[in-house]
C-alpha positions in Angstrom: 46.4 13.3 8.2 49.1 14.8 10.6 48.0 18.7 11.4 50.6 21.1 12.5 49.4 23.6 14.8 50.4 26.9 16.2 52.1 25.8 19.6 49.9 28.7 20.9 46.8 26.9 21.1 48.1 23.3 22.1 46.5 21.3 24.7 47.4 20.7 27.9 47.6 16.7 26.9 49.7 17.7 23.2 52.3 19.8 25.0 52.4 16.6 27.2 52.7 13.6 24.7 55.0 15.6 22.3 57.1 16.2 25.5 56.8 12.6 26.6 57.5 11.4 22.7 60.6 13.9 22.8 61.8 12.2 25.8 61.9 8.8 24.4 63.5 9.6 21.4 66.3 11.1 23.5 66.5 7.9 25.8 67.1 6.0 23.0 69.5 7.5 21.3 67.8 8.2 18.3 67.1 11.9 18.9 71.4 12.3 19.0 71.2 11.0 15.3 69.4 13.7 13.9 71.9 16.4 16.0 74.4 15.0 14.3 73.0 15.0 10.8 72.7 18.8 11.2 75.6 19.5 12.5 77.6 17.2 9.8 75.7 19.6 7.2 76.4 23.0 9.0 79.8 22.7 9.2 80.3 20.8 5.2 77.8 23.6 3.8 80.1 26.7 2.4 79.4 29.3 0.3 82.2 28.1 -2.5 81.5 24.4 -2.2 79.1 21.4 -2.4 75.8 22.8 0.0 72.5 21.4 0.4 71.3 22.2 3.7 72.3 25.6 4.3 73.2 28.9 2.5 71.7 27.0 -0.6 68.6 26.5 -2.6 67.6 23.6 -0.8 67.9 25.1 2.6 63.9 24.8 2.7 63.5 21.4 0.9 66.3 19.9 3.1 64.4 21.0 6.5 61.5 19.8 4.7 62.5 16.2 4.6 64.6 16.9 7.8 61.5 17.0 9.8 59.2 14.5 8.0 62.0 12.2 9.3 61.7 13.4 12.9 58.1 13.9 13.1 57.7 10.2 12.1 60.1 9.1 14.8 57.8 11.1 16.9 54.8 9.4 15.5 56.8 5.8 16.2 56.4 6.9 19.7 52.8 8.5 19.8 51.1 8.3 16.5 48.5 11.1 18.0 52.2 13.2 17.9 52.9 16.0 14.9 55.4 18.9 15.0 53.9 22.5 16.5 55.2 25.6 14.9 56.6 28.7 16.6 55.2 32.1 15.2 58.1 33.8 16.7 55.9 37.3 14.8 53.1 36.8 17.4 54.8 35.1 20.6 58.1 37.5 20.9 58.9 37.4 24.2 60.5 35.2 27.1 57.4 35.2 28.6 55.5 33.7 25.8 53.8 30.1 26.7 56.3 28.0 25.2 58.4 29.1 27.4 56.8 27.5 30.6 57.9 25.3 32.7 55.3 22.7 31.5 56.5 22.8 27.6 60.2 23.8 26.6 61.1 25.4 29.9 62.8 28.9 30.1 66.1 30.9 29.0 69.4 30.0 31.0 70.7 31.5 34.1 72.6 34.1 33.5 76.5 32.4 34.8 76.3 29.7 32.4 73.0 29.1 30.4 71.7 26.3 32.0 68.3 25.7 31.6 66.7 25.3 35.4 63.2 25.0 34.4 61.1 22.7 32.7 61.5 19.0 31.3 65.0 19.3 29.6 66.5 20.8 32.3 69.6 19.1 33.1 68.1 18.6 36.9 65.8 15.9 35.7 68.6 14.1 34.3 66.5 13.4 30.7 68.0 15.8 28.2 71.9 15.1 28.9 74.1 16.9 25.6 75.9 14.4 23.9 76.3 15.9 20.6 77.9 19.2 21.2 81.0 21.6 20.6 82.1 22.3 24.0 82.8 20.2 27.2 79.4 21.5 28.5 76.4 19.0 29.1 73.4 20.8 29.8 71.1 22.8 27.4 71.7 26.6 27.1 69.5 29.6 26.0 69.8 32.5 26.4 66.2 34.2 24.9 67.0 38.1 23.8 70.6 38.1 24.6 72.2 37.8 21.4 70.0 39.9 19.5 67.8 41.7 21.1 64.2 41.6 18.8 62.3 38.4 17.1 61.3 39.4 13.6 57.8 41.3 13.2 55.1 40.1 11.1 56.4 43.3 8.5 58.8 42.0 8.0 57.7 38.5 7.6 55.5 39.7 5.0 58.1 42.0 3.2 60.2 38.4 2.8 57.1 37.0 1.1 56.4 39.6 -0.6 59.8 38.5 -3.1 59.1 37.4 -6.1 61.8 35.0 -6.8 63.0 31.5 -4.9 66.3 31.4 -5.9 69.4 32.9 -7.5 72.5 33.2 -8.5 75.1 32.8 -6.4 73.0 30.4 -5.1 74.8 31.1 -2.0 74.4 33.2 1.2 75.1 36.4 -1.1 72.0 35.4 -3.4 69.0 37.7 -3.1 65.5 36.5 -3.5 63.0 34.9 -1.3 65.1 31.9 0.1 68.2 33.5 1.4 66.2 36.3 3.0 64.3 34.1 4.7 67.1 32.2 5.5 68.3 35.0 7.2 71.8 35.8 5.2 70.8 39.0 3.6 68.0 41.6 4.3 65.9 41.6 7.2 67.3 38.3 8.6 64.3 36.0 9.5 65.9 31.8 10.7 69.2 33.2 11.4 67.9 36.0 13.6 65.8 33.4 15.5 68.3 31.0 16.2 70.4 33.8 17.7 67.6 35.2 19.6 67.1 31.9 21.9 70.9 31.5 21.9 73.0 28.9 23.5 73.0 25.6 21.6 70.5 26.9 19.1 73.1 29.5 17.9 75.2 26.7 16.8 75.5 23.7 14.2 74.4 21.6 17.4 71.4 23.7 17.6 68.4 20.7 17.5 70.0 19.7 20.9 67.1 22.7 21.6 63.4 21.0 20.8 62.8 24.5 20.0 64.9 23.8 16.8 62.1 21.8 15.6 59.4 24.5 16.7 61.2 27.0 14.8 61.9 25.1 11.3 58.2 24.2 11.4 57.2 27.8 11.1 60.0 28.3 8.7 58.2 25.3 6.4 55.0 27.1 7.1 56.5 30.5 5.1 57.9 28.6 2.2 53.8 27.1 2.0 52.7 30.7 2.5 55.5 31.9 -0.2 54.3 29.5 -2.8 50.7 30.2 -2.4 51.0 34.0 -3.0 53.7 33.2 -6.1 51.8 30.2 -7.8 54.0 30.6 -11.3 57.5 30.9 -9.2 59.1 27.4 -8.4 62.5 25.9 -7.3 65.5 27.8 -8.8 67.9 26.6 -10.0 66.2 24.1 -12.4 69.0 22.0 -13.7 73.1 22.2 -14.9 74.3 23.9 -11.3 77.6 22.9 -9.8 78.2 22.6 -6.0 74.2 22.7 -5.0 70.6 20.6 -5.7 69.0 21.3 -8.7 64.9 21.3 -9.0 64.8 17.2 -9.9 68.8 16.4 -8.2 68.4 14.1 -5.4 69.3 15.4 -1.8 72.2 14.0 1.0 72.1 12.5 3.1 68.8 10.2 2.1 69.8 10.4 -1.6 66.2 9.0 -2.5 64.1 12.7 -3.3 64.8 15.9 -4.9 63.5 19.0 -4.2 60.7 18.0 -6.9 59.2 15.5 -4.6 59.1 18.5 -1.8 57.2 21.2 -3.2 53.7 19.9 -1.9 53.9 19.2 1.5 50.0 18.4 1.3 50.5 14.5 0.9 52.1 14.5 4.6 51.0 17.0 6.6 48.4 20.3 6.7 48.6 23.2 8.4 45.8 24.4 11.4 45.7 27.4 9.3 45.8 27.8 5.3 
């Protein structure tokens, strides 16, 4: 069974085989595919239109299944391989380990972003951007720039604390626990993160960062938390919604599982911490 743990308290030798695995999957072109998926999704996903990935009810199923697929291209590589998660509550700062030189690297010099540091820096010549929105080819961060503040556990636990998944609009003006955790209302949890670390994560090309994937995994780790403290409160909206996924509609782009399927993320993966 794949565990997921805090990237905190990876080993030496996990940071370095989900680094080398990372690697591989960007040599061969299939680490570009999934850049592009998101992207594709950010920019079709609008508040008055057809959404799935974003700004919608299955924001959190969709990442769900989003990094089931990547963590078992991972595993093609290294089957000892699973995803780490970010508490970005606990490790708030620049300084914080995943930021060393020997896991993600650090934030971007301050002329252009670039990432000098670390194994996706454009000096070792591994991490080239190919999937992007500017002419620019290098990854860029820029950590507490943006937005000044990662959120506080508080606030974390004020998000939670929401009894509801879903509701209408069923858009980023909804209220309840998915869009504030989403970040488009309230105390602005994803959103807020992806701005924090800035350059290409502050955009639909953002899993040109690996951080994207560290991020989302903590994300999926709320939604577990979320259903655990609200055992009677499931999916929203259930069924007869226009323009988003419904509790048993299947999901683009795989077309083959609905948010149904997603709710127990216990068949693929646990967490280091229940």
């Amino acid at each position: 069974m794949t565990v997921r743990k805090n990237q905190a308290s990876l080993t030496a030798d996990e940071k370095r085989r989900f680094v080398a695995a990372l690697l591989e999957l960007k040599r061969s072109g299939r680490y570009d595919a999934f850049v592009t998926t998101h992207n594709a999704f950010i920019i079709g996903d609008t508040d008055n239109g057809e959404r799935t990935g974003h700004r919608s009810p299955s924001f959190l199923p969709w990442h769900r299944r989003f990094l089931l697929e990547f963590e078992r291209a991972l595993q093609s590589v290294d089957a000892s391989v699973a995803l780490p998660y970010w508490d970005w509550s606990v490790d708030r700062s620049p300084r914080s380990s995943l930021w060393a030189p020997d896991f993600l690297g650090g934030t971007g010099r301050s002329r252009d972003g670039q990432v000098t540091d670390g194994p996706f820096a454009a000096s070792s010549g591994n991490w080239p951007i190919t999937v992007r929105v500017d002419g620019r080819t290098f990854l860029r961060r820029a950590l507490g720039t943006g937005v000044r503040e990662l959120p506080t556990r508080a606030e974390v636990d004020s998000v939670l604390a929401m009894p509801t998944y879903d509701m209408a609009p069923w858009n980023s003006g909804s209220d309840g626990f998915r869009n504030h955790l989403e970040g488009w209302r309230g105390v602005n949890l994803h959103n807020r993160v992806h701005v924090w670390v800035g350059g290409q994560m502050a955009t639909g090309v953002s899993p040109n960062d690996p951080v994207f994937w560290l991020h989302h995994a903590y994300i999926d780790k709320l939604w577990a938390e979320w259903q655990r403290r609200h055992p009677q409160a499931g999916y929203l909206p259930a069924a007869g919604t226009p323009d988003v996924v419904d509790l048993r509609e299947t999901m683009k782009p795989w077309n083959d599982t609905t948010p149904a399927d997603l709710l127990d993320h216990t068949p693929h993966y646990t967490f280091d911490t229940a």
